[in-house]
N, C-alpha and C positions, 0 to 999 in steps of 0.2 A: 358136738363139742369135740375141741380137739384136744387132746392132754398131751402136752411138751414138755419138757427136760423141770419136774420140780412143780410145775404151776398147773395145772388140770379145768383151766377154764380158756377161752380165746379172750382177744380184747373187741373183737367185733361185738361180743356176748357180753359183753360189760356196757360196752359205749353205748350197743342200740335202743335197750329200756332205758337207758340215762337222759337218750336225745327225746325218744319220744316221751316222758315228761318233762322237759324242758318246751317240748313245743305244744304238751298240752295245757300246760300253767302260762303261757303267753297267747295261747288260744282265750283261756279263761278271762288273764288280766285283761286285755282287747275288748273283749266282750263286754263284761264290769264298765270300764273305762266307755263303751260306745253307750251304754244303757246310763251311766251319771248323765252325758253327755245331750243325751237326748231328753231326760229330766228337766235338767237344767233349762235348755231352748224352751218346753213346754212352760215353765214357770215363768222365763222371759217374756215369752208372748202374752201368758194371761195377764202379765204386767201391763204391757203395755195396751195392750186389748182395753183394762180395767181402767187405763190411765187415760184413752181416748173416751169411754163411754163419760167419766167423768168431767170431763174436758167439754166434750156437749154439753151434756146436763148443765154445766155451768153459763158456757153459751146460750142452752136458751131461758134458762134462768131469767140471765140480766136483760135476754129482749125483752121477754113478757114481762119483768118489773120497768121494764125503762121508755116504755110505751112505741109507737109506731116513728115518732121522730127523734127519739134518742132523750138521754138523761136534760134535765133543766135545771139549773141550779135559781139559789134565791137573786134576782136581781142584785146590782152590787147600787147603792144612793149615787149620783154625780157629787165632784167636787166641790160644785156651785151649791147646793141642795137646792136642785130643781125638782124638778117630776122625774118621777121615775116611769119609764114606758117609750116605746115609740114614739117618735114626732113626725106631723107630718107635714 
């Protein structure tokens, strides 16, 4: 410590503990901010993770109800009311 003309502290000696918590509370915030960060992607992902698995599930849902050649609906009558079916 150097004592000068009135004042008995330096300003090195002021500035240096000031700077080193300024660059420990941005050390901190960083940190904080990198850990939301990486939260967040993880809950992203299980989203979407969650959102494919369902996406199958629903895929093969409607195979298996909709059989090996696909949904059928009721025949629609002809205009005429003839037969309804194949002709051949």
């Amino acid at each position: 410590m150097t004592y000068g003309p009135g004042f008995g502290f330096s300003l090195i000696d002021v500035l240096y503990p000031v700077l080193v918590l300024v660059v420990v509370a941005l050390v901190i915030t960083l940190g904080v901010l990198l850990i939301r960060t990486l939260l967040w992607v993880i809950r992203a992902l299980s989203a979407i993770t969650r959102e494919r698995e369902l996406r199958i599930d629903l895929l093969l849902a409607d195979d298996v109800t909709s059989g090996p050649t696909g949904p059928t609906g009721p025949a629609t009558p002809p205009a005429d009311g003839g037969p309804v079916g194949p002709t051949a």
